[in-house]
N, C-alpha and C positions, 0 to 999 in steps of 0.2 A: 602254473599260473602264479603270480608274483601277489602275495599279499601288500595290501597299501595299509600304513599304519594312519589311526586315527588321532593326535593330539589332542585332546580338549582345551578349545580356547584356540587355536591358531587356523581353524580353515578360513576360508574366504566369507565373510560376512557377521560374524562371529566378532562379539565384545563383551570383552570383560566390564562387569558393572561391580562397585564395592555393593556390599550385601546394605551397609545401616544408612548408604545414601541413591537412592533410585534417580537413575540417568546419568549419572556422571559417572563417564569410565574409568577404567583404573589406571591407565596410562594419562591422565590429563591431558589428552590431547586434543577437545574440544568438552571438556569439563563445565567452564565456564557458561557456555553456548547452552551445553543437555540443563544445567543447573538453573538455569535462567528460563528455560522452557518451562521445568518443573516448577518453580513458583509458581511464573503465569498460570499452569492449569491447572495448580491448588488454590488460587485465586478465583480464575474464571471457573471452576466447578464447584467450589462455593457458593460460590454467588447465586449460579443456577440452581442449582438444588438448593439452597435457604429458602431461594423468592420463590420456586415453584413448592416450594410446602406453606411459604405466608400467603401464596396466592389462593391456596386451597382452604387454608386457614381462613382467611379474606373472604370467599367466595362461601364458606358453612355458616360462617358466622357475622357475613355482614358486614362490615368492618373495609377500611382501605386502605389503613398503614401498618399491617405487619407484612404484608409483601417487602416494604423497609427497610423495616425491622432484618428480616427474614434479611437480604442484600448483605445487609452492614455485618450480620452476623457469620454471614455465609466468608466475606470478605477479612473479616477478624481471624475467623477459624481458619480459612486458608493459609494465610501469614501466620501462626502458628503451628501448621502442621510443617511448614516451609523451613519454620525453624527448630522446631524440633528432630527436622531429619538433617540438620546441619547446611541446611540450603544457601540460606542467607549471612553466613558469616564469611568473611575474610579467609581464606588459607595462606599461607607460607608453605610454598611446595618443601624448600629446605627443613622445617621445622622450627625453623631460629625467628626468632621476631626482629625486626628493624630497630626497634628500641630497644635499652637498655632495664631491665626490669630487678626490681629489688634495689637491698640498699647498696649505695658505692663499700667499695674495700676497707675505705677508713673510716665507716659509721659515717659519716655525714652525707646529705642529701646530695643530688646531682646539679643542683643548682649551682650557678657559678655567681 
């Protein structure tokens, strides 16, 4: 009987994900697409979870606008976590930037 070897990372369904950014594959090959999901549900799960803790908060103590509160914060913190796993920034798949960075060769500025 003929052993089949197993590859890690190459059967049928199977993607590589980089470890410090969740959803975006390592091939960038719908990067963009996983990465933009991943905002949204650090956004939309913010959100829900802030206001369903302002609404309980709301609801112990009376009160109608920390469910709000609770939203905004929810929504703050999503966008933060979004950016802190490098979600929302720009890549250059190359690694080179489009502009020119630092000073020109002959000390003076790039301006013409």
């Amino acid at each position: 009987m003929p052993e089949s070897k197993h590859t890690p990372g190459k059967g049928a369904g199977s993607s590589k994900t980089t470890a410090s950014t969740p959803g975006v594959s390592a091939e960038n090959s719908d990067g963009g697409y996983n990465a933009g999901m991943a905002v949204f549900s650090y956004i939309i799960g913010g959100i829900i979870v802030w206001s369903l803790i302002g609404w309980g908060l709301d609801y112990l103590w009376g009160t109608r606008w920390i469910v709000l509160a609770g939203a905004l914060l929810g929504a703050v913190g999503g966008f933060y976590l979004s950016h802190m796993h490098g979600l929302t920034s720009s890549r250059n798949t190359s690694g080179k930037s489009d502009a020119g960075s630092g000073p020109s060769a002959d000390g003076n500025t790039n301006a013409k």
